[in-house]
Backbone as JSON Lines, residues from 0, in Angstrom:
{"i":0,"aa":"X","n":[-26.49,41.09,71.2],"ca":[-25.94,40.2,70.21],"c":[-26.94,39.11,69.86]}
{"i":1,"aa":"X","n":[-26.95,38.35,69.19],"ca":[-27.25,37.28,68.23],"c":[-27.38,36.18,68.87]}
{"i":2,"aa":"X","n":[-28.5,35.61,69.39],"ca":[-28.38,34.1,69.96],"c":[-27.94,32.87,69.41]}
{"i":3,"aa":"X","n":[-27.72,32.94,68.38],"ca":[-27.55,32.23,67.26],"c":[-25.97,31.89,67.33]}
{"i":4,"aa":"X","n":[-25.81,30.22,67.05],"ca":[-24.64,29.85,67.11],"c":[-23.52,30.92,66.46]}
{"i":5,"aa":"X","n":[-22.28,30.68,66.55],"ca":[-21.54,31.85,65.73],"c":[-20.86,30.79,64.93]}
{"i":6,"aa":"X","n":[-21.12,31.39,63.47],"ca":[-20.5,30.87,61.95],"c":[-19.06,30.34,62.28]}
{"i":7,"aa":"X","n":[-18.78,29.52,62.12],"ca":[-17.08,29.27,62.04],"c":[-16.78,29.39,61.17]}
{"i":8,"aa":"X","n":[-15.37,30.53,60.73],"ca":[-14.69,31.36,60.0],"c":[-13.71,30.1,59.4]}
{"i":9,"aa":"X","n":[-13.86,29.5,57.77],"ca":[-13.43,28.97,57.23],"c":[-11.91,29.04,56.79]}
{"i":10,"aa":"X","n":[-10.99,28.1,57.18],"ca":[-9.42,28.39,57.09],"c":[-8.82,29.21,58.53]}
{"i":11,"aa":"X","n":[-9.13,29.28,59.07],"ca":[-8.68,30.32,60.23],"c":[-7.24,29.65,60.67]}
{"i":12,"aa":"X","n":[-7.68,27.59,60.79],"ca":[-6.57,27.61,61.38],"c":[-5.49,26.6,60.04]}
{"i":13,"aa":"X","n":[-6.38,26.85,58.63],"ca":[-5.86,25.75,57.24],"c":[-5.43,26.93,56.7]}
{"i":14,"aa":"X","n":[-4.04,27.8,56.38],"ca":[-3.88,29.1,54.92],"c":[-4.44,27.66,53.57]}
{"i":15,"aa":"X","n":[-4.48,26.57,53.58],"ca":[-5.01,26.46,51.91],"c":[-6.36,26.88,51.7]}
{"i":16,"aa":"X","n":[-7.24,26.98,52.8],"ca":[-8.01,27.25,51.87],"c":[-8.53,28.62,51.52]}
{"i":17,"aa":"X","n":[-7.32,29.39,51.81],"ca":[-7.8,31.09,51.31],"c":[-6.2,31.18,50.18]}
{"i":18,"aa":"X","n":[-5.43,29.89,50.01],"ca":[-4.03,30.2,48.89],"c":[-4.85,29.97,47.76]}
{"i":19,"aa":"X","n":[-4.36,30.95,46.64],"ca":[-4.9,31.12,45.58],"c":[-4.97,29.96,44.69]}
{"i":20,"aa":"X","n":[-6.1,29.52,44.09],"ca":[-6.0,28.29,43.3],"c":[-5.03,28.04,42.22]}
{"i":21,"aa":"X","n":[-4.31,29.17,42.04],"ca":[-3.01,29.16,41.44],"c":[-1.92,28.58,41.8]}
{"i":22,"aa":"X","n":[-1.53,28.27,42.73],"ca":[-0.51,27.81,44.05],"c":[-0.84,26.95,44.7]}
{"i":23,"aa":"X","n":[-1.78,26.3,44.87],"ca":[-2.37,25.29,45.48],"c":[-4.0,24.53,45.26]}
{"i":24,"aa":"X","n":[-3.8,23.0,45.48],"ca":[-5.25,23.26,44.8],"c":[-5.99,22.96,46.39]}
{"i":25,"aa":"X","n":[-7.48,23.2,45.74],"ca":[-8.08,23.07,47.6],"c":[-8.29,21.38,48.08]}
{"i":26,"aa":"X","n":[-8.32,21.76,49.3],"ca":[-9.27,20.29,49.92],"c":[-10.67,20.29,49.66]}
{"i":27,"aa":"X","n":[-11.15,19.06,49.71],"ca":[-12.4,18.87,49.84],"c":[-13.29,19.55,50.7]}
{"i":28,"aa":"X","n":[-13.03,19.74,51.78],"ca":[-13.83,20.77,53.04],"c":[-13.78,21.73,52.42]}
{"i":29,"aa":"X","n":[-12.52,22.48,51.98],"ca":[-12.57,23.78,52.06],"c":[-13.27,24.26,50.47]}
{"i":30,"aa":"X","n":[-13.16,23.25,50.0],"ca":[-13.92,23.26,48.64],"c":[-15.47,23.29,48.68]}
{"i":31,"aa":"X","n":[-15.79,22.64,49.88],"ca":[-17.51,22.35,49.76],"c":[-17.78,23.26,50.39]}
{"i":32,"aa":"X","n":[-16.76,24.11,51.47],"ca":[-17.47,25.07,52.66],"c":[-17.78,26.9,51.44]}
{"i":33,"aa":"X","n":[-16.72,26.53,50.6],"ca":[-16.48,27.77,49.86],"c":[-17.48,28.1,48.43]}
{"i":34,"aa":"X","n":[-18.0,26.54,48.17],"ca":[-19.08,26.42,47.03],"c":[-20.46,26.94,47.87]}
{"i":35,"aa":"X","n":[-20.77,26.37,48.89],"ca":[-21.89,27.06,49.54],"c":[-22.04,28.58,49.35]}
{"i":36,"aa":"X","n":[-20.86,29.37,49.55],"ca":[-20.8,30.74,49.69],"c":[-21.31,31.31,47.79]}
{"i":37,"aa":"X","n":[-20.75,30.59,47.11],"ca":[-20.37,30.49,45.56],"c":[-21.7,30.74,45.21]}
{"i":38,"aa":"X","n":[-22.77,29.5,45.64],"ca":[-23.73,28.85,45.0],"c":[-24.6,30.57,45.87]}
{"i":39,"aa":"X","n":[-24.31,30.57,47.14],"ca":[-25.54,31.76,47.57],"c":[-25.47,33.08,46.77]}
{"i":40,"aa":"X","n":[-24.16,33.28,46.31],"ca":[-23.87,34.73,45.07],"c":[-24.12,34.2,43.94]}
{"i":41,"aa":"X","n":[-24.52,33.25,43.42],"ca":[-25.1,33.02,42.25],"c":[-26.35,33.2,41.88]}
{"i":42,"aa":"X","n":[-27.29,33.75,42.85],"ca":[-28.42,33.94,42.71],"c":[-28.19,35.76,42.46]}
{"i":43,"aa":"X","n":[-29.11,36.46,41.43],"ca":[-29.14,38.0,41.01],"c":[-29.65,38.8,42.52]}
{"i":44,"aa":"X","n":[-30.46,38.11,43.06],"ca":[-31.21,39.11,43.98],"c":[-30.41,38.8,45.19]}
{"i":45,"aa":"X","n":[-30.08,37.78,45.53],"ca":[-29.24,37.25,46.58],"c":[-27.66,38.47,46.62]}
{"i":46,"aa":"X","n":[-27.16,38.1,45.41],"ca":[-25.99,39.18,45.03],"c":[-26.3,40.4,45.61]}
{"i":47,"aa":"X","n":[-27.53,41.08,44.76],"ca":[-27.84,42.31,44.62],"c":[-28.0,42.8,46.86]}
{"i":48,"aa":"X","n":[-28.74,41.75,47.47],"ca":[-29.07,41.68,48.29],"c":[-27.37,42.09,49.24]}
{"i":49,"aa":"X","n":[-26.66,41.09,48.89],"ca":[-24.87,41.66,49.88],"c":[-24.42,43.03,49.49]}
{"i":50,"aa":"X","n":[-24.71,43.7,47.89],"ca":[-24.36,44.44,48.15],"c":[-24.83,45.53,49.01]}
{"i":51,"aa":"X","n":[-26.34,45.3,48.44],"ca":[-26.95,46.48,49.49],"c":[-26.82,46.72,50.98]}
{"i":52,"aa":"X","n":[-26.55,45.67,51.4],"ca":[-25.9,45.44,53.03],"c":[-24.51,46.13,53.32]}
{"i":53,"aa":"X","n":[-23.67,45.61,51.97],"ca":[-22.33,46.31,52.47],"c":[-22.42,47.63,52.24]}
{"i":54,"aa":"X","n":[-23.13,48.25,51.14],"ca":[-22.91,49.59,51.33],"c":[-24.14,50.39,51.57]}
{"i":55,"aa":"X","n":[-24.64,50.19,52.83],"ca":[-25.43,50.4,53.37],"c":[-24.94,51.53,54.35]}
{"i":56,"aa":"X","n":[-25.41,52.71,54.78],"ca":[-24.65,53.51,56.19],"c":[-24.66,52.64,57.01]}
{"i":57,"aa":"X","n":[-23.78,52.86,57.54],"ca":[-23.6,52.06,59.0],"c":[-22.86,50.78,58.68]}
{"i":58,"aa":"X","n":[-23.0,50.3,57.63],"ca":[-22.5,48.78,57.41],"c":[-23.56,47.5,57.99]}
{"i":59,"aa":"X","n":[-24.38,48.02,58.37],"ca":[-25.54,47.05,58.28],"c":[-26.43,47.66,58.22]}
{"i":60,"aa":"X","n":[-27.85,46.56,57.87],"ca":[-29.3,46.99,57.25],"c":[-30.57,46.49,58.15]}
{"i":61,"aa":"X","n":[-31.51,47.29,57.73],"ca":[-32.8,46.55,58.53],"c":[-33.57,45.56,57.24]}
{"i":62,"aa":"X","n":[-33.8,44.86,57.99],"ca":[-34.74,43.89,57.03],"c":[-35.27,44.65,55.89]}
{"i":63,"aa":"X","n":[-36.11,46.07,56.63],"ca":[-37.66,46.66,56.35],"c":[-36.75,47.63,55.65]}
{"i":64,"aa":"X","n":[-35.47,48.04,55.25],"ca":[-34.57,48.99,54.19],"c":[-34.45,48.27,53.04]}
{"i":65,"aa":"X","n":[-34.48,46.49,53.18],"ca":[-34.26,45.56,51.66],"c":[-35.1,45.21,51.07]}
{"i":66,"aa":"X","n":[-36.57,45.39,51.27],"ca":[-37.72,44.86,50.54],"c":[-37.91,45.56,49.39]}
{"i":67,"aa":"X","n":[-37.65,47.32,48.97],"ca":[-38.04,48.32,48.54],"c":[-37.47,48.23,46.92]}
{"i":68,"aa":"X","n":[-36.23,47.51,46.85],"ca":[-35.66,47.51,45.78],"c":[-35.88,46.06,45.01]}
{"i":69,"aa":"X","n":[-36.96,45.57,45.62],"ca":[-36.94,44.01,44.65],"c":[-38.51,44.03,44.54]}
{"i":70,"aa":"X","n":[-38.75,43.2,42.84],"ca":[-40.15,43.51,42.69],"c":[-40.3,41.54,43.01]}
{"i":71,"aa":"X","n":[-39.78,41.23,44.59],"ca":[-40.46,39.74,45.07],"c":[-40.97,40.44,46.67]}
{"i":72,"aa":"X","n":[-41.76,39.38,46.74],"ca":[-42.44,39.46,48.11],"c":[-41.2,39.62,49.68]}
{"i":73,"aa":"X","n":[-42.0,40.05,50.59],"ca":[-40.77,40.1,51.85],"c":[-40.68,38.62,52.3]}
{"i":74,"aa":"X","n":[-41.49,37.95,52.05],"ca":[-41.02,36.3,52.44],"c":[-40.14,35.88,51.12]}
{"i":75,"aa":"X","n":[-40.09,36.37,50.37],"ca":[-38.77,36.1,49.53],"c":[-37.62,36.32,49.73]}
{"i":76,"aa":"X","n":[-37.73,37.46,50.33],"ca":[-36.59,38.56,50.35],"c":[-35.83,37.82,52.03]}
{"i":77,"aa":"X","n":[-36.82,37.39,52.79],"ca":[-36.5,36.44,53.88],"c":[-35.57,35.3,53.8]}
{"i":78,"aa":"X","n":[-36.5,34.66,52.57],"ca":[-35.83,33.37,51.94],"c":[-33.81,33.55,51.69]}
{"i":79,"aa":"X","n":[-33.94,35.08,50.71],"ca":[-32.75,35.18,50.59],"c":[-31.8,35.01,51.21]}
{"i":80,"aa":"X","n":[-32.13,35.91,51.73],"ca":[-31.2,36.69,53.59],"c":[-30.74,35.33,54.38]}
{"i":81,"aa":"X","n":[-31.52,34.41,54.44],"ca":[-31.78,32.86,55.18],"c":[-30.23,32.14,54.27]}
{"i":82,"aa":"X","n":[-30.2,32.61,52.91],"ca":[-29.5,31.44,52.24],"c":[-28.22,32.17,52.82]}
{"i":83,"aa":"X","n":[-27.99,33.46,52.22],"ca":[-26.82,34.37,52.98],"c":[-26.2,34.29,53.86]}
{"i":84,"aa":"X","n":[-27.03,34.39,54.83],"ca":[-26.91,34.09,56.85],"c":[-26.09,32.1,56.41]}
{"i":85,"aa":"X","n":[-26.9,31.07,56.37],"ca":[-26.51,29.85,56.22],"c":[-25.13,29.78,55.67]}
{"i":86,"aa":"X","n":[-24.92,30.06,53.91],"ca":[-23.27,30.42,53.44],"c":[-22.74,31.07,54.42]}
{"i":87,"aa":"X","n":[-22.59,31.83,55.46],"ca":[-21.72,32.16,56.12],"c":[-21.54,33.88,55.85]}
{"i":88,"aa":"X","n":[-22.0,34.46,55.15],"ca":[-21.83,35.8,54.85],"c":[-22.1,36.81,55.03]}
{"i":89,"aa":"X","n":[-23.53,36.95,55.94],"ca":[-23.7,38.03,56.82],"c":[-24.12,36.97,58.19]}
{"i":90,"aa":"X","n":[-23.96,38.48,58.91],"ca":[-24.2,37.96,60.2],"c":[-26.13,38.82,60.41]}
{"i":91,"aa":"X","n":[-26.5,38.33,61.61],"ca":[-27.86,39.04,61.62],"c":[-28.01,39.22,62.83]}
{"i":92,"aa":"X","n":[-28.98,40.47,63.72],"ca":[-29.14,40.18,65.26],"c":[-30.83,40.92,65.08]}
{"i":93,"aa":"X","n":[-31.53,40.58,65.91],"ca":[-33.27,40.84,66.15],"c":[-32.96,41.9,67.16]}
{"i":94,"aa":"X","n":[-33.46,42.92,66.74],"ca":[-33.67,44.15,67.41],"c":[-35.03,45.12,67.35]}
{"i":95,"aa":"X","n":[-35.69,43.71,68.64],"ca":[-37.07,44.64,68.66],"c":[-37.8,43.91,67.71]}
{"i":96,"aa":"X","n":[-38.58,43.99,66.36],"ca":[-39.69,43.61,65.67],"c":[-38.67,43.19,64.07]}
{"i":97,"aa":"X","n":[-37.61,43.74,64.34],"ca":[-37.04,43.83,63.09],"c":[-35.59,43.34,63.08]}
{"i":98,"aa":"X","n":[-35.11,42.46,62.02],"ca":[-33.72,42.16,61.79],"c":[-32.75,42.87,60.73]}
{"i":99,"aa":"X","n":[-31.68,43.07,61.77],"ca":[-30.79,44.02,60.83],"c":[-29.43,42.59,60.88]}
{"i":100,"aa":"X","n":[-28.88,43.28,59.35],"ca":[-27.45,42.18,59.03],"c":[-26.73,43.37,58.12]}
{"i":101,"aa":"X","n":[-25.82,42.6,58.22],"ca":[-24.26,42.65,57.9],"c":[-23.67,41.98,57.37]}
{"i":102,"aa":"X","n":[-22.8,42.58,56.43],"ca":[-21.73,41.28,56.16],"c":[-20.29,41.25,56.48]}
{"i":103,"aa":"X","n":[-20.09,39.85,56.75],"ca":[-19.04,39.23,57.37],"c":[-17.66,39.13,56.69]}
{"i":104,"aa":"X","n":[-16.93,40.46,56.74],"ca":[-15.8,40.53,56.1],"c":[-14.59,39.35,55.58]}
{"i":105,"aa":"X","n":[-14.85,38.38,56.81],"ca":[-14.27,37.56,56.84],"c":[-14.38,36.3,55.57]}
{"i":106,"aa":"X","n":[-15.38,36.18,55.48],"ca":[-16.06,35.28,54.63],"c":[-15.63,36.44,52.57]}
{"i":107,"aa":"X","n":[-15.85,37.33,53.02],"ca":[-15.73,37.66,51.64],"c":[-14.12,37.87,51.46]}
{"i":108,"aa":"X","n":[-13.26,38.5,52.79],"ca":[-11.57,38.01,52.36],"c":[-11.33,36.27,51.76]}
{"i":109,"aa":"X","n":[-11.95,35.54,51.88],"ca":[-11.97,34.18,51.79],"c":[-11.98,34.08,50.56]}
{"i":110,"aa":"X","n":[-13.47,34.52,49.87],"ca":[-13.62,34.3,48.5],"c":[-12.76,35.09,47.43]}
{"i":111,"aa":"X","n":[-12.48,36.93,47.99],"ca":[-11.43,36.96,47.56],"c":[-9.75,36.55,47.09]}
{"i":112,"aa":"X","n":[-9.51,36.12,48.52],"ca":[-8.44,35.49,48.27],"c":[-8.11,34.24,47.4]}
{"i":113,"aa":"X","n":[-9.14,33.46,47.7],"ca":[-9.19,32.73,46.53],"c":[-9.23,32.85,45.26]}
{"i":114,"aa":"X","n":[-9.94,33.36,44.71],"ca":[-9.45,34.26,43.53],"c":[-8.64,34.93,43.2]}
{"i":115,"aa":"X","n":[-7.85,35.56,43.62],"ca":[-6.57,36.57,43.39],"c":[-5.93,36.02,42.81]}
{"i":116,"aa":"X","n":[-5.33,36.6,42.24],"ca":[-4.06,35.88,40.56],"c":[-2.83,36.57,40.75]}
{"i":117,"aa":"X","n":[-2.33,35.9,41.01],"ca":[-0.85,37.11,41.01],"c":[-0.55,37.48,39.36]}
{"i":118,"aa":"X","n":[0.1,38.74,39.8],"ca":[0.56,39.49,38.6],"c":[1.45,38.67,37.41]}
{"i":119,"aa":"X","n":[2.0,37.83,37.61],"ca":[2.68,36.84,36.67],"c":[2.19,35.3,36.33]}
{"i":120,"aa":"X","n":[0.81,35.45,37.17],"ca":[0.05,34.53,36.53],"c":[-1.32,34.94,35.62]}
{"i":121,"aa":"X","n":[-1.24,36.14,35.82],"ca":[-2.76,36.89,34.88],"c":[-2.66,36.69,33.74]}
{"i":122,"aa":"X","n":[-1.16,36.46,33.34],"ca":[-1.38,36.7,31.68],"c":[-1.75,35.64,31.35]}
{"i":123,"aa":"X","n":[-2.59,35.3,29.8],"ca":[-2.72,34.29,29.22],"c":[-1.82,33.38,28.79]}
{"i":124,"aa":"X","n":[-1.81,31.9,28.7],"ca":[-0.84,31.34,28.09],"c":[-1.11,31.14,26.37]}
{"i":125,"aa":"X","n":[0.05,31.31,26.0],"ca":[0.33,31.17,24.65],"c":[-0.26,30.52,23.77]}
């Protein structure tokens, strides 16, 4: 495993801050902990970067499997992974010469849930 402190899983012990912004509005914490995550998927390669992790075999990746599909350097591609890991969204462990990650289901039920619209609030208003 991972020497590395372990992420604390946002809302675990607050439901507001995974109730849909429809139904509740957020706190401040859970607002700033959830913009971090926001601001790291706002980047194209960063994005592009979770998905390739999640659907990756196995459900996680080696470092040296994510360089191949981006025309930036592997200290970029480092950089990324760094902002990822920090938001809370994959996890990572050193195995040997090379780091493999994952992402942290938990963190993306979060952002989902937040977003979710219930069916009688999707529609537009008038």
């Amino acid at each position: 495993m991972s020497k590395q402190a372990a992420l604390p899983v946002l809302g675990q012990d607050d439901a507001a801050c995974c109730a849909p912004m429809v139904r509740e509005p957020l706190g401040e914490e859970d607002a700033a902990a959830l913009a971090r995550m926001f601001k790291a998927l706002s980047d194209p390669v960063r994005l592009r970067l979770l998905s390739l992790i999640a659907s990756h075999e196995g459900g996680e990746a080696c470092v040296c499997d994510l360089t191949g599909p981006f025309d930036v350097s592997q200290p970029t591609i480092s950089h990324h992974l760094k902002v990822l890991r920090d938001a809370g969204l994959v996890g990572s462990e050193r195995r040997g010469t090379w780091v493999y990650y994952w992402v942290l289901p938990e963190a993306l039920a979060q952002l989902s849930a937040l977003l979710e619209i219930p069916a009688a609030s999707a529609q537009a208003p008038a």
